[in-house]
C-alpha positions in Angstrom: 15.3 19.4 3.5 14.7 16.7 1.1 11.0 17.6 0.6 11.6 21.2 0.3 14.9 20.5 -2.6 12.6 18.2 -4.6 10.0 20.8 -4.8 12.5 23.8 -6.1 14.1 21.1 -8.5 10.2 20.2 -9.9 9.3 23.8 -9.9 12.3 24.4 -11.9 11.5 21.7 -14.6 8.1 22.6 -14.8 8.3 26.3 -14.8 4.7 26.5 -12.8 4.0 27.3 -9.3 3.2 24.3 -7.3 -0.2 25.0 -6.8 -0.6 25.0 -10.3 1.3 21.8 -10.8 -1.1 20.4 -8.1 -4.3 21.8 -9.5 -3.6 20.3 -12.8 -2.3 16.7 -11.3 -5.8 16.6 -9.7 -8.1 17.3 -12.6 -5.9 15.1 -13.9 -6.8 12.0 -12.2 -10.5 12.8 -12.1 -11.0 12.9 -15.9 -8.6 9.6 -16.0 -10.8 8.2 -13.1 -13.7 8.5 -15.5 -11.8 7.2 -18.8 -10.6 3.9 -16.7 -13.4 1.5 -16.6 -11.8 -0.5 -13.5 -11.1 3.0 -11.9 -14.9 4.4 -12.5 -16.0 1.3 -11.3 -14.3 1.7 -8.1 -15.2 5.2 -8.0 -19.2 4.4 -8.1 -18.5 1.4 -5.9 -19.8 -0.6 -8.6 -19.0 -4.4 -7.2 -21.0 -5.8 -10.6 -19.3 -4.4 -12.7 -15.4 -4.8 -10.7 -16.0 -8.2 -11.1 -17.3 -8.6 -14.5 -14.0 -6.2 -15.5 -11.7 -8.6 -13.7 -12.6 -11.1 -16.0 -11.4 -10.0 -19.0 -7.5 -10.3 -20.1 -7.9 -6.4 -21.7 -8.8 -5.1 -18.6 -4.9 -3.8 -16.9 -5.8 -4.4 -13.1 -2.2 -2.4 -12.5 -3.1 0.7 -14.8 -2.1 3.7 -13.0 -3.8 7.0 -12.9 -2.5 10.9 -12.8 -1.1 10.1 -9.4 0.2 6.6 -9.9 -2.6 5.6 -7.9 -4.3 1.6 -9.0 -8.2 0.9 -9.2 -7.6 -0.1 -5.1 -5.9 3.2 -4.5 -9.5 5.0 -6.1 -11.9 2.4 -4.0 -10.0 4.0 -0.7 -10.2 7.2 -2.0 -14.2 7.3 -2.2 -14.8 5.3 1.3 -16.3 2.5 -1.1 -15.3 -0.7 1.2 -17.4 -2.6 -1.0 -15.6 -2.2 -4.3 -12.5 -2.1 -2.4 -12.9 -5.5 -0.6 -14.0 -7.1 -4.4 -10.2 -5.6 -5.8 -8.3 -7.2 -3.1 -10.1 -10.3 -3.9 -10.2 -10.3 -7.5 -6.3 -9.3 -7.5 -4.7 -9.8 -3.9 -1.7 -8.2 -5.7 -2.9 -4.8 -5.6 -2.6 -4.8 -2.0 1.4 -4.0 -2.5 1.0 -1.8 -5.3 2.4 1.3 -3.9 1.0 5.3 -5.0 3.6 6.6 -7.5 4.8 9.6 -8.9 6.8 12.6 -9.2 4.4 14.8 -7.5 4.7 12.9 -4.3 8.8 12.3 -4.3 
């Protein structure tokens, strides 16, 4: 019941149908995958260029995308163990960084 309620309630604030709210959300996070430099890397399974990243203070390693997702979250996503395995390294705190965001509550 709790699943279904929190659907009405975020189709009434957002006055779209849910598919539409879930079309957008997802072309959503691919253009922010591209405009995250951590998040592309993960994407391409880029290990280089994960590491070189890590090493800057500017680079946010707990930036979150459309769907609250982290650079780890995007490594998963593509099946890139690689790039993944270089993000728990680089930043073992990713490894608790839970998905988050309204479209999942």
């Amino acid at each position: 019941f709790g699943h279904w309620w929190s659907q009405v309630k975020f189709r009434l604030q957002n006055k779209k149908d849910w598919s539409q709210v879930v079309d957008e959300t997802f072309l959503l996070q691919g253009k922010r995958i591209d405009d995250i430099p951590l998040f592309l890397a993960a994407r391409q399974n880029d290990v280089r260029s994960i590491r070189k990243l890590l090493q800057y203070h500017s680079t946010d390693v707990f930036q979150r995308g459309a769907l609250g997702e982290t650079a780890l979250h995007v490594a998963v996503l593509f099946d890139n163990l690689e790039a993944s395995v270089a993000l728990m390294e680089g930043v073992p705190d990713l490894i608790n960084e839970p998905m988050t965001t309204d479209l999942f509550e």
